[in-house]
C-alpha positions in Angstrom: -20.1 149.1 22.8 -21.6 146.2 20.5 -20.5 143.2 19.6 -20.4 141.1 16.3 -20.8 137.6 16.5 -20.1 134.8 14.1 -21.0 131.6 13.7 -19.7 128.4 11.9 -22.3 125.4 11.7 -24.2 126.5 14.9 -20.8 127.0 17.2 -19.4 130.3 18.0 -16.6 131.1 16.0 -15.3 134.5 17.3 -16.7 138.3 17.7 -15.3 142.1 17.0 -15.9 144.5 19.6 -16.7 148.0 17.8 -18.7 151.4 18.3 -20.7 152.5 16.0 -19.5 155.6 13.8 -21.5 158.6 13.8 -21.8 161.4 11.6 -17.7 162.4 11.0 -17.1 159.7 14.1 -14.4 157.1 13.3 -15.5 153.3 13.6 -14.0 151.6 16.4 -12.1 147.8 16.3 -11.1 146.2 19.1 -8.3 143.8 18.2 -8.1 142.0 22.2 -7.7 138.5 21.5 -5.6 135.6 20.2 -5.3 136.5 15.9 -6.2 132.7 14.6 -7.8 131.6 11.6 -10.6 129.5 13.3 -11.3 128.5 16.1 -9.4 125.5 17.7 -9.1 123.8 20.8 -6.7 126.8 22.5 -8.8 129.5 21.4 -11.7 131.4 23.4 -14.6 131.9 21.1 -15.5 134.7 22.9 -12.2 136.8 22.6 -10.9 135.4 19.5 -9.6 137.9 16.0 -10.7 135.8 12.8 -9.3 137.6 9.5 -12.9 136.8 8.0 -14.6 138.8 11.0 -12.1 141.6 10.3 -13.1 141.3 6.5 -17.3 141.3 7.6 -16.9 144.1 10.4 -15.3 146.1 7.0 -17.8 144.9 4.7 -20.1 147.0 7.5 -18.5 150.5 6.9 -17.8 152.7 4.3 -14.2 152.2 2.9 -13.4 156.2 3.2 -14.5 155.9 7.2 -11.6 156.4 9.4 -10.7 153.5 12.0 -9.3 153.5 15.4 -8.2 150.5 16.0 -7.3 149.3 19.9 -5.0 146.6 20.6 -4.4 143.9 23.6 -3.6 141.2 21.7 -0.8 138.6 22.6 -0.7 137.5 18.7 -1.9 134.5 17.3 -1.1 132.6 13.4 1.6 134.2 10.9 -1.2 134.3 7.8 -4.0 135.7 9.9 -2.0 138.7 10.9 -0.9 139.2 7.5 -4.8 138.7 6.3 -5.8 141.5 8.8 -3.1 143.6 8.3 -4.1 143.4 4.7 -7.3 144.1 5.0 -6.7 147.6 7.2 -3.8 148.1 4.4 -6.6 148.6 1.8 -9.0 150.2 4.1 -9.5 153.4 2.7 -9.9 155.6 5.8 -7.7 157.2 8.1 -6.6 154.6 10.6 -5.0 154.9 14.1 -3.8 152.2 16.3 -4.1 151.9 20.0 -2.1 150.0 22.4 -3.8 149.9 25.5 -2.1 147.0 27.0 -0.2 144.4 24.4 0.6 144.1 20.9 2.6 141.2 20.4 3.6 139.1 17.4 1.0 138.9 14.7 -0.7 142.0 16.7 2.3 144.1 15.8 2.1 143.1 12.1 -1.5 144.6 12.4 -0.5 147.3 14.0 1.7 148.7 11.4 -1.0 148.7 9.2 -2.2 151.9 10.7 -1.0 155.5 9.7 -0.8 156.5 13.0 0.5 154.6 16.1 0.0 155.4 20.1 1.4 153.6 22.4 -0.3 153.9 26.3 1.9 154.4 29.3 2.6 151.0 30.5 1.9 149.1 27.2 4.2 147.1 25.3 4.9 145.6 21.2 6.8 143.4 21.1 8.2 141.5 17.8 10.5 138.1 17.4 11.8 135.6 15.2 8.9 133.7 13.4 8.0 130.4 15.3 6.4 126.7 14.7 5.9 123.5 16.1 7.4 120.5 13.9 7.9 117.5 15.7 7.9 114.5 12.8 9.6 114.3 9.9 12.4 113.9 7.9 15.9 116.0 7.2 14.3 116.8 4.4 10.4 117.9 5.6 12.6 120.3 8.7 14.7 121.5 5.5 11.2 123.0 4.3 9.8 124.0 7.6 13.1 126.2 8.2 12.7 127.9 4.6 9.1 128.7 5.2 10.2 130.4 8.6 13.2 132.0 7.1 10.7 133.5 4.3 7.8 134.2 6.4 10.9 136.1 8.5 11.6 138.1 5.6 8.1 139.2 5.0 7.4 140.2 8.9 11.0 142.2 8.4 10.0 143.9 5.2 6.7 145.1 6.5 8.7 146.4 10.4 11.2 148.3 7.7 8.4 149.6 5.6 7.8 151.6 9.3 11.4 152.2 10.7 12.6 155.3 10.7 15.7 156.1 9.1 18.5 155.3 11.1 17.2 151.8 11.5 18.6 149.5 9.3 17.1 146.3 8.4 19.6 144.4 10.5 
């Protein structure tokens, strides 16, 4: 196992966990951290998924290399997980998801980004409404914080229906 680790003006700003490929060998993510687009006061350097370490650890294999991708991830920021699961959308390769303990929130955004899912005995997605703190403001600013969660909503539904099989409807 090796490690990537990045670095913002001298301070550790996250790592990917990965194997190398070999030969025909997939490349290996390891998505087991709090998804966040830097790193903040809450997060743990050492175990947390930046959308621009995502974008280098692809930069770092060929496009047409297939991925497994492991999860135990409790989530993390709504336009991170959309970043990542971008980025593994236009990943060329074959990619299969692992969830070896957690994929929740964001993580299960991610997830679905894979063209083959497995779920461990004992491990868990789990997916809810979209979420925020707002604590200031007025009418008129929580007006636009509940139409930003009501469209973020829609997006997070559109890419869980993109997924469902047939009988489930979007309701």
């Amino acid at each position: 196992m090796k490690k990537m680790l990045f670095y913002e003006k001298g301070k550790p700003c996250g790592h990917l966990e990965y194997n190398e490929a070999i030969g025909t060998e997939p490349a290996t993510l390891y998505i087991y951290g709090v998804i966040t687009p830097e790193i903040g006061w809450f997060d743990d350097p050492d175990t947390a998924v930046l959308p621009k370490n995502v974008a280098e650890f692809l930069k770092e294999i060929p496009n047409d290399k297939d991925l497994n991708v492991y999860f135990n991830s409790p989530g993390g920021e709504i336009f991170s997980g959309f970043a990542i699961y971008s980025q593994l959308k236009r990943h060329g390769g074959r990619k299969v998801g692992y969830v070896d303990g957690l994929a929740a929130s964001a993580a299960s955004l991610i997830l679905l980004a894979c063209d083959e899912i497995i779920i461990s005995a004992g491990s868990n997605v789990m997916i809810h409404k979209v979420r925020t703190s707002f604590w200031r403001g007025t009418s008129n600013d929580f007006a636009q914080v509940i139409k930003r969660l009501e469209k973020h909503e829609e997006q997070m539904i559109d890419i869980y229906e993109s997924r469902a099989v047939e009988s489930v409807t979007r309701e």
